[in-house]
C-alpha positions as a Markdown table, in Angstrom:
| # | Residue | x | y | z |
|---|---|---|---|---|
| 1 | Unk | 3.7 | 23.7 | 10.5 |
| 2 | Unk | 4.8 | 19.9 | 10.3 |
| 3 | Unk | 6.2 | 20.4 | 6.5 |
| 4 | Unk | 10.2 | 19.7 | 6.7 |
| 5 | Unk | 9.7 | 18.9 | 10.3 |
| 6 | Unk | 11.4 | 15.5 | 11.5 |
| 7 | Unk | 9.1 | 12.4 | 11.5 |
| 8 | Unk | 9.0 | 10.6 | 14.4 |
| 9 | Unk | 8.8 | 6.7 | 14.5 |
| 10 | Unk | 7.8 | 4.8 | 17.3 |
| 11 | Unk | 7.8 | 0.6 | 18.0 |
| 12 | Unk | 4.3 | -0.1 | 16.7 |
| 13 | Unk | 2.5 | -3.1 | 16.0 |
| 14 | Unk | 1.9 | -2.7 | 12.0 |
| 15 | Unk | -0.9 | -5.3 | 11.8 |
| 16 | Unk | -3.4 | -3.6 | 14.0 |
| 17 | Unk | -2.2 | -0.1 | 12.3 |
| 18 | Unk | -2.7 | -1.9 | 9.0 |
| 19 | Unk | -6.0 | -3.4 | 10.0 |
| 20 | Unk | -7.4 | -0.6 | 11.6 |
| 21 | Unk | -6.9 | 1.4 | 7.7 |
| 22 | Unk | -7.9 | -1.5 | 5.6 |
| 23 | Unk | -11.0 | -1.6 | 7.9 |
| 24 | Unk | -11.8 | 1.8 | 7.5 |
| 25 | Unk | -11.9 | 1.9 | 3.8 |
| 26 | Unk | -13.9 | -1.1 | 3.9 |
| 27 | Unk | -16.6 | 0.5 | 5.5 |
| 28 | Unk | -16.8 | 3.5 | 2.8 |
| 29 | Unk | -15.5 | 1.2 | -0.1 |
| 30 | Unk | -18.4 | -0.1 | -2.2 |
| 31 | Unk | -20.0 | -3.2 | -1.7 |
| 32 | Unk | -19.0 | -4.5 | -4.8 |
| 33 | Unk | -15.5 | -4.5 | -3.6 |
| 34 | Unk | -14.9 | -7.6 | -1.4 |
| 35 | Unk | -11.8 | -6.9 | 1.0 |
| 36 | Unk | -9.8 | -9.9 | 2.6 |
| 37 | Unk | -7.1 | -9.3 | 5.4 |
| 38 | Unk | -5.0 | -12.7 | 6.5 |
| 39 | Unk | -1.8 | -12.4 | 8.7 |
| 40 | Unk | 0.2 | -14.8 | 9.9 |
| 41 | Unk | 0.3 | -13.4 | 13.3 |
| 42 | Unk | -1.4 | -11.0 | 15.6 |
| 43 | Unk | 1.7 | -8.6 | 16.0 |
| 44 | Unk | 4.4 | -7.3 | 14.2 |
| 45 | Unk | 6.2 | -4.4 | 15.8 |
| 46 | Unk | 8.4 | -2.1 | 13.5 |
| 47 | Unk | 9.5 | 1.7 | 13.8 |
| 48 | Unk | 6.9 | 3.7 | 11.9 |
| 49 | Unk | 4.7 | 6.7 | 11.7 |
| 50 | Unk | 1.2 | 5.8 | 12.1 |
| 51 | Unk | -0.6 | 8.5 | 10.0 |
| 52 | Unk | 2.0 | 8.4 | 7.1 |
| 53 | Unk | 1.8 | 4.5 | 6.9 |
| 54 | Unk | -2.1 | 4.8 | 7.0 |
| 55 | Unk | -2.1 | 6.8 | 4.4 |
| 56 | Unk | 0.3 | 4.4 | 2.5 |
| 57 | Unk | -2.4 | 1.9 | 2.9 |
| 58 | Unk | -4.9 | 4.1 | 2.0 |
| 59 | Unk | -3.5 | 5.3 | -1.6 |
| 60 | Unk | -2.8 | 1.4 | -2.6 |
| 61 | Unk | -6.3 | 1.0 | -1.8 |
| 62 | Unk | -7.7 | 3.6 | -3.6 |
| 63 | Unk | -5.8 | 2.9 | -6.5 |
| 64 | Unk | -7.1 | -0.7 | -6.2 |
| 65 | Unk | -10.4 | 0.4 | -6.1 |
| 66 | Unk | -9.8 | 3.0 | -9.5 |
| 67 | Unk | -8.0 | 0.1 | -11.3 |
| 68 | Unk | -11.2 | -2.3 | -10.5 |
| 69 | Unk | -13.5 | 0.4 | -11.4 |
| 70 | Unk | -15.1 | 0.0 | -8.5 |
| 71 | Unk | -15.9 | -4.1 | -8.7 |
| 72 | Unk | -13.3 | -6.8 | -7.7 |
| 73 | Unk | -11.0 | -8.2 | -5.3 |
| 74 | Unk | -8.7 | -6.0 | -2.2 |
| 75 | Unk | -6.3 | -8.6 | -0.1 |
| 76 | Unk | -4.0 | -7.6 | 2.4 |
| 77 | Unk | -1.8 | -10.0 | 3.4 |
| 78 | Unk | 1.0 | -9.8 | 6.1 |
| 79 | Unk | 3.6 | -12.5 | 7.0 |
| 80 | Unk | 7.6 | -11.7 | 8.3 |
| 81 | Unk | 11.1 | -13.4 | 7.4 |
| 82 | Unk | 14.2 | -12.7 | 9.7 |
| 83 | Unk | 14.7 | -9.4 | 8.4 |
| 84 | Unk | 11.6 | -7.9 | 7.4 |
| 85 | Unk | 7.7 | -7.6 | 7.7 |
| 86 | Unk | 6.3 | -8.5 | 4.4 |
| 87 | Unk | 2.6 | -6.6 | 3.4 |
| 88 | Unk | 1.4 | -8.0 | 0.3 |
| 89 | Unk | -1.3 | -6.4 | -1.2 |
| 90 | Unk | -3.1 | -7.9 | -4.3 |
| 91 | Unk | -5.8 | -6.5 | -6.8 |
| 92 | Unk | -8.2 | -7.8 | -9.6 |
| 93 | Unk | -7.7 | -4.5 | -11.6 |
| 94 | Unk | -6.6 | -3.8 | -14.9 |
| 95 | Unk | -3.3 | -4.7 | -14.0 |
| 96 | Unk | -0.2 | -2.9 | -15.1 |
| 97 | Unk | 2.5 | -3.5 | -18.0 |
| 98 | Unk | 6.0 | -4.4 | -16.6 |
| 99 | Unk | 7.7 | -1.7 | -18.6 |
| 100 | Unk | 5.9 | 0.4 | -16.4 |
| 101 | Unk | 6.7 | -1.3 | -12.8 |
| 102 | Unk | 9.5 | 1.6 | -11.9 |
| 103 | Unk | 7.2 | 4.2 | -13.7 |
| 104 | Unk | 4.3 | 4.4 | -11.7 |
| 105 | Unk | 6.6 | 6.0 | -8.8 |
| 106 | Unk | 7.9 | 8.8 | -10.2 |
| 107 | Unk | 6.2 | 11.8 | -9.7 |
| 108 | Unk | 3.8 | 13.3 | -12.1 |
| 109 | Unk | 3.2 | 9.4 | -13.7 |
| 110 | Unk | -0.8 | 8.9 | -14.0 |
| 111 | Unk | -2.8 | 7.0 | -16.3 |
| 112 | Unk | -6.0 | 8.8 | -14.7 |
| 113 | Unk | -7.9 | 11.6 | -16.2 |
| 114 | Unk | -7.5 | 13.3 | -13.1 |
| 115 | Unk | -5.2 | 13.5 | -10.8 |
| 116 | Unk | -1.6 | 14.8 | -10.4 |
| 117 | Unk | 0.4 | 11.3 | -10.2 |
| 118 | Unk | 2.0 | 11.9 | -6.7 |
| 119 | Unk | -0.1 | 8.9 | -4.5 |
| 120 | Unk | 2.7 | 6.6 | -5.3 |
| 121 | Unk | 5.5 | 8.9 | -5.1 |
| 122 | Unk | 4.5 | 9.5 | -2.0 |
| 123 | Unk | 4.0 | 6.3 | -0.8 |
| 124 | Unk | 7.3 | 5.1 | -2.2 |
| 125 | Unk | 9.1 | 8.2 | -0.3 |
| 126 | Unk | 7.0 | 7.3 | 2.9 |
| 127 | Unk | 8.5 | 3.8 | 2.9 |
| 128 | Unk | 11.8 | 4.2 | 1.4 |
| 129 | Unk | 13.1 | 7.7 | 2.9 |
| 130 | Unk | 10.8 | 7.8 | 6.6 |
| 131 | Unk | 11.0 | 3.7 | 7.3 |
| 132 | Unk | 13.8 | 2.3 | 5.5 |
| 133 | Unk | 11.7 | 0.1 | 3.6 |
| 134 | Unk | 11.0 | -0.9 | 0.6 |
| 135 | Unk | 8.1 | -0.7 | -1.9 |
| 136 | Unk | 7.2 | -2.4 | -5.3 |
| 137 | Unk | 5.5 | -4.2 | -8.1 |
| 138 | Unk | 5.5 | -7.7 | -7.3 |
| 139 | Unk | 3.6 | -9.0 | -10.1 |
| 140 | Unk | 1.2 | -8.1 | -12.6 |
| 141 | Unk | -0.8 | -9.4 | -14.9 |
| 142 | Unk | -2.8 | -6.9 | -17.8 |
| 143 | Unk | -6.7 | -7.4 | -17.4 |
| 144 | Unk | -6.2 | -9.9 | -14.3 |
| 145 | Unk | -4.8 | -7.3 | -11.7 |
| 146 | Unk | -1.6 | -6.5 | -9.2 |
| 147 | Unk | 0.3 | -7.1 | -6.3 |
| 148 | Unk | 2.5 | -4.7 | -4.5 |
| 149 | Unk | 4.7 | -6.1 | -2.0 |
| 150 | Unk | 5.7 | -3.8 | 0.7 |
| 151 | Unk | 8.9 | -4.6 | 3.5 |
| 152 | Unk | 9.4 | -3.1 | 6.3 |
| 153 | Unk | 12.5 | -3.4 | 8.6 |
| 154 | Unk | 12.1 | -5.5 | 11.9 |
C-alpha cells in the first residue's frame, strides 16, 4: 500500500539510528566479523526516514560481510563538516576495481552468483532521491577492502 506513496522525513538523530542497525547486525553477524562504531559526537540530527536509512545500513553491511566471506573487518565511522553528516564505512573485503566505482549502482550490476544487483541501487536512490544526499566509493583497494562514504544534508 506504501509503493509510490510519499516518504516522510523527520529531524532525527542519525547516529543512534545508525547505531541501533549496525548493532543489530552485529548480534546476528558472525563472530569472525569484528564490528567497530566511532563517532565524533553523540548526535547528529538530519531529515530522514528511519526504516529506508536502516536498511541503507543494512545492505553496505551485508555486502561487507559477502565481500569478506564472512571473516574481516566492519567500521562505521561518523563525523560532520558545515554542510553535511559524513558516515564512512570501511571493509577488509575483496575490494573493488575503480573502473567499477559508478557500476556497482546501477541496477542489475552483481558480481554474486545470486542475487538480482538492486541492494545498491537502492541504497543509492534512498540517499540521493528520498534525503538529498549523496553516496559513494571512497576508496578501494583490490584484495585489501572498501570504503563507502555516505553525506547527508544537515
Amino acid at each position: 500500500s506504501k509503493i509510490g506513496s510519499e516518504t516522510p522525513l523527520f529531524k532525527q538523530n542519525v547516529v543512534s539510528l545508525t547505531e541501533t542497525a549496525f548493532q543489530y547486525l552485529q548480534s546476528r553477524a558472525s563472530k569472525q566479523v569484528q564490528f567497530k562504531f566511532k563517532t565524533e559526537s553523540p548526535t547528529y540530527f538530519v531529515n530522514t526516514n528511519a526504516d529506508l536509512y536502516g536498511w541503507v545500513i543494512e545492505n553496505l553491511v551485508k555486502n561487507a560481510i559477502d565481500a569478506m566471506q564472512g571473516k574481516g573487518k566492519i567500521k562505521l565511522e561518523m563525523y560532520e563538516d558545515s554542510q553535511f553528516v559524513m558516515i564512512k564505512f570501511s571493509d577488509t573485503g575483496k575490494g573493488i576495481p575503480k573502473k567499477m566505482f559508478k557500476k556497482i549502482f546501477e541496477p542489475g550490476f552483481t558480481t554474486k552468483k545470486r542475487g538480482w544487483g538492486l541492494g545498491l541501487s537502492l541504497s543509492k536512490r534512498i540517499i540521493e532521491d528520498f534525503h538529498n544526499g549523496k553516496i559513494m566509493v571512497l576508496e578501494s583497494e583490490l584484495g585489501k577492502g572498501s570504503v563507502f562514504l555516505i553525506k547527508l544534508p544537515k
